[in-house]
N, C-alpha and C positions, 0 to 999 in steps of 0.2 A: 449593440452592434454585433453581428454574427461574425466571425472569424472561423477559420480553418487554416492549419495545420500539419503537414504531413514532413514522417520523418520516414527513413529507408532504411529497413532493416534486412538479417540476410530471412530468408523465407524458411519457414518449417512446416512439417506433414503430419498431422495430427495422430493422434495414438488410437488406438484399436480402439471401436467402441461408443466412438461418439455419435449420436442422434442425427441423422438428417437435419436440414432445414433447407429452406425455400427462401433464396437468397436471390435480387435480380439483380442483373451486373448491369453494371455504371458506365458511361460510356469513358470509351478510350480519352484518355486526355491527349495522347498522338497520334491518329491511326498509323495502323501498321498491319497488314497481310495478314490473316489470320489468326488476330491476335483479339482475345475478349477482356475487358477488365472487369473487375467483379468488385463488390467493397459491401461489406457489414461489419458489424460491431465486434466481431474475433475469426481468426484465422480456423478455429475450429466448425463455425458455422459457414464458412466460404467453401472448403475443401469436398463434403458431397455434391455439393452441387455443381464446381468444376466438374469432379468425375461425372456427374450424369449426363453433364451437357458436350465434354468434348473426350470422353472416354479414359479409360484406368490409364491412358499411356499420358495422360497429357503433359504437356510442360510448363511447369510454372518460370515465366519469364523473370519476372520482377516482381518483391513486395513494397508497400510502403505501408507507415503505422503513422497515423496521426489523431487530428484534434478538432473535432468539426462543433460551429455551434456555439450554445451560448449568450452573454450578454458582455459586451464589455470584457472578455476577455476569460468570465468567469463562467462555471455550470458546464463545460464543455464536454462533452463527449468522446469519445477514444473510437478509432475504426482501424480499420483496416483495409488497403485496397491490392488485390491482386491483377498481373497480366499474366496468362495463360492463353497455351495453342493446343492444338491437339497434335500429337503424333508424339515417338520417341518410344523406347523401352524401359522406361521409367521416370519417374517424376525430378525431373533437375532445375535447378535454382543455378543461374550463372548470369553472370553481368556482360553487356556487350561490350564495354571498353574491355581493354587490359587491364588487368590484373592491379590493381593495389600494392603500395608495401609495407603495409601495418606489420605488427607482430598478431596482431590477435582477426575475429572479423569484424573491428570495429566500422572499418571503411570500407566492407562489403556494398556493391553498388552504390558507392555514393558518388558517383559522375552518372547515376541512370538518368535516364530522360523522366523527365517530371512535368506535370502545371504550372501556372504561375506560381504556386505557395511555395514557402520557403522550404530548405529541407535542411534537415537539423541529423546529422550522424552519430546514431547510435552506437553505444557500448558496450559490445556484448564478450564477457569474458573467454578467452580461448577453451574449447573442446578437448574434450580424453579421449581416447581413443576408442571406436564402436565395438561392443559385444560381438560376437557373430553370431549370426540369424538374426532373424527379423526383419522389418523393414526398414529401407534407409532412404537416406535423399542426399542429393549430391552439391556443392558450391564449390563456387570458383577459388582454386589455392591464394592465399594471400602472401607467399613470400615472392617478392620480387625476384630474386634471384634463383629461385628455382626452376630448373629445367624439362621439368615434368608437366603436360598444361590439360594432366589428367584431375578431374573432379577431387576433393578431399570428400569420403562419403561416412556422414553421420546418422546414428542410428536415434529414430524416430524420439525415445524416450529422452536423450540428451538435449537432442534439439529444443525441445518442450521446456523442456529443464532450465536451459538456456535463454531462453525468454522470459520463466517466470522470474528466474535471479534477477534478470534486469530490471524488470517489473520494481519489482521487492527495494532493490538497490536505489533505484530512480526515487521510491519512494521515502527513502530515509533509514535504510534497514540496510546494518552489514554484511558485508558482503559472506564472513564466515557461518554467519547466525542463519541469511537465506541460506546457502548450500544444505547445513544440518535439517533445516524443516524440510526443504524437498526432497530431504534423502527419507526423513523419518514419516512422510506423507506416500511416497513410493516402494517405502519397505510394507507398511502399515496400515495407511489409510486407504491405496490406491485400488487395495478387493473390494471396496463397498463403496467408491464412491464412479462416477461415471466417464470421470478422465483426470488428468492428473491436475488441472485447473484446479475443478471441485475437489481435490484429494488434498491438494494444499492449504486451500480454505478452511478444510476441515482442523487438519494437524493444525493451522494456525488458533483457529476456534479454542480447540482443545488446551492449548496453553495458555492461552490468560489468564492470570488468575482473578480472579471476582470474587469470591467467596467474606466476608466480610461478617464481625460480631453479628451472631442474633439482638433484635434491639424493638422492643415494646416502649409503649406510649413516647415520649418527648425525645428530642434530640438534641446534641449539644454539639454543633464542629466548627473548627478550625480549617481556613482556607491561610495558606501560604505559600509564596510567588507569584511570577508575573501572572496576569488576571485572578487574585485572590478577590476583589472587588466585584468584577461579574458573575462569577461564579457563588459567592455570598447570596448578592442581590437575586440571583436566577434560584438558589434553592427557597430562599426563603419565599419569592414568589410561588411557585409550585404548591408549597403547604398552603400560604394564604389564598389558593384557590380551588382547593381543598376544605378550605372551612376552620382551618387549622390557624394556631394562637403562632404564630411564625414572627420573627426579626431577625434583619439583618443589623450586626455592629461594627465598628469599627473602632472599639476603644475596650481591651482588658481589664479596666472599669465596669463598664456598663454589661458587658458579658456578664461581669461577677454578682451584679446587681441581679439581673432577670435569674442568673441562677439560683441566689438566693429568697426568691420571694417562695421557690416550693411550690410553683407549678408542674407535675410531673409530666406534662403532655405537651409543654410548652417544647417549641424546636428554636434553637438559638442558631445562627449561624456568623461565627465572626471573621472577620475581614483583618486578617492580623498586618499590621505596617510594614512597611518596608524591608526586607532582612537586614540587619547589620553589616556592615563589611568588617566591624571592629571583632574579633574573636570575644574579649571580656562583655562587649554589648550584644552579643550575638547571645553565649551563654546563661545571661541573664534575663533576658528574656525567653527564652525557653525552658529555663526558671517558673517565670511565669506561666507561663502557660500549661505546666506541668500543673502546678497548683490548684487550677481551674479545673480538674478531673474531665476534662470533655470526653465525650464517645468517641471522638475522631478529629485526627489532625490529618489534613488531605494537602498534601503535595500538588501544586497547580502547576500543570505543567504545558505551555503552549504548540501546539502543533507544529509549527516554523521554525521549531528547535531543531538542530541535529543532535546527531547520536552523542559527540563528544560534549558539547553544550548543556543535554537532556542529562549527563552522567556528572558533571557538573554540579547542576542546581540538585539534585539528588546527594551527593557531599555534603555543601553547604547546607541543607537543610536537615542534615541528618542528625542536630544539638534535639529537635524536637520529638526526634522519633516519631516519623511519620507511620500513619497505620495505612494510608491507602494514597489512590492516585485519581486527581481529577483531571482528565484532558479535555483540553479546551482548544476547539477547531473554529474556522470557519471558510467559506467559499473559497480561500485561497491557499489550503492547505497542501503543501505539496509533501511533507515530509511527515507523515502520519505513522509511518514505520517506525519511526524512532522512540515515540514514547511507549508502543506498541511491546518493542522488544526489550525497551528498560523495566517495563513490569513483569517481564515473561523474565529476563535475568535475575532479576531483587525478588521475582515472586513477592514482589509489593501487590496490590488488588487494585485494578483498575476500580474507582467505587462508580465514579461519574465521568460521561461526558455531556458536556458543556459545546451544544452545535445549536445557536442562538437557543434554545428554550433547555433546560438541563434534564438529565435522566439517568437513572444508574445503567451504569456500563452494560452494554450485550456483548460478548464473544463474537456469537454468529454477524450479526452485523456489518462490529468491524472489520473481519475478515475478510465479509463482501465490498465493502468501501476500499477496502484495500486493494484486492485483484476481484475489479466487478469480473 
């Protein structure tokens, strides 16, 4: 069943630079007197085409950001839907109720007039103060008690900034760790790439680490934590369709067995049991498995973990000395950031992700799954 979504956030103006596109706008969900609504898939792809249709002064009325699409809840899609008018001497973002009294713009337009879909108010961290020069855009003040019912006016790059953190945030990633990338994506990345979206993608690319032993003929690894069993199962498939002499184990035994027959091309992939909660049975069995000389002990680490959770199961597994990190996704992944940035911290290697069929980790990729 198809579902939609939509959540209200405060509006921002894209940064110098961005590409055209050919965006049709959507009809109004209320009419209203010269008022057009517009919706594609990012606020960056909406913005030329406002300007061409109702000129450089326009007004951006209202944003909303949501979720169209899908099956059951799952595969959905992210958009974005604009109201814009024409006229004004610059592009302004302001709510027609009064004013809010958040501390931050969390509850920016969120009594706007909306569809029937539910609206769900976003979080978006409070703003620094604008640079001068450049371009800005304006929102409605959010202290209640202020006297003043003049615009608060942010400069374009914050604004940007501002939405990927949430982005980031939303997705399982802290809130200190976004800031640093989009600061070291805007210091760094943002001359080569085409807007600060793509610049973060990039800087985020850039730190994962992947890199992992050089390794000829056979393989020997170790899967431990939550899904060590599909991820077992999913590599050893892989080889055996390949043509390759592959099993999966699940017993320190039988590992030891196939090791020992001196197949040097043979790929083992064991399924280690449960971790111990007891410290003496925890170390003894990592014992074990120390013994076993494997290529690789790969940390399984599930996608619906958070940060604190994901830092966690990383302690506890740390008797093994893991070499690398398997994550393991699926359709309903909402916190993908988190094992994301536990590798970029530990500079552990992403080796694999595990998204139903398994594969050694891309950088570039993930960084797109992250903020399409």
């Amino acid at each position: 069943m198809s579902t939609t979504s939509i959540e209200e956030t405060p509006a921002i103006v894209d940064a110098p630079g961005i590409a055209d596109a050919t965006v049709e706008p959507a009809p109004a969900s209320v009419p209203e007197p010269g008022v057009t609504t517009f919706r594609a898939g990012t606020l960056e792809e909406l913005l030329p085409q406002i300007r061409e249709q109702l000129g450089p002064d326009a007004i951006v009325v209202r944003q909303r950001d949501g979720l169209m699409g899908g099956i059951g809840g799952f595969f959905q899609q992210r958009f974005v839907e604009v109201d814009a008018k024409a006229g004004g001497p610059r592009i302004d973002v302001y709510d027609e109720e009064p004013p809010p009294a958040p501390e931050s713009f969390a509850a920016l337009l969120a009594d706007a007039e909306t569809d029937a879909d539910p609206i769900v108010t976003a979080a978006v961290p409070p703003a620094s103060a604008p640079a001068a020069g450049g371009p800005r855009i304006a929102v409605a003040p959010t202290d209640s008690d202020s006297r003043s019912s003049e615009p608060v006016l942010l400069d374009v790059p914050t604004a940007v900034a501002l939405t990927l953190t949430a982005e980031l945030t939303d997705a399982g990633m802290s809130h200190a760790f976004a800031e640093r990338l989009i600061q070291d994506a805007e210091a760094h990345e943002l001359p080569f790439a085409q807007d600060l979206r793509a610049a973060v993608r990039r800087a985020l690319a850039r730190r994962i680490p992947t890199v992992m032993p050089y390794r000829a003929g056979g393989l020997a690894v170790a899967f431990a934590g939550p899904g060590s069993t599909s991820c077992a199962d999913a590599l050893a498939t892989a080889y055996k369709r390949a043509g390759r002499d592959a099993r999966a184990v699940a017993s320190l035994d039988r590992a030891q067995a196939r090791l020992e027959r001196g197949n040097t091309d043979a790929v083992v992939a064991l399924d280690l049991p449960p971790i111990p909660s007891d410290r003496t049975e925890l170390t003894a069995l990592a014992e074990r498995v120390a013994q076993l000389e494997l290529d690789e002990v790969l940390m399984v680490l599930p996608a619906e973990l958070d940060l604190p959770s994901a830092r966690g199961l990383f302690e506890r597994l740390a008797a093994f000395a893991p070499t690398g990190i398997a994550l393991s996704l699926d359709a309903r992944d909402a916190r993908l950031a988190a094992g994301i940035e536990l590798a970029c911290t530990t500079r552990l290697p992403l080796a694999y992700v595990l998204d139903g069929a398994i594969a050694p980790a891309d950088p570039v990729k993930l960084a797109e799954r992250l903020l399409p």
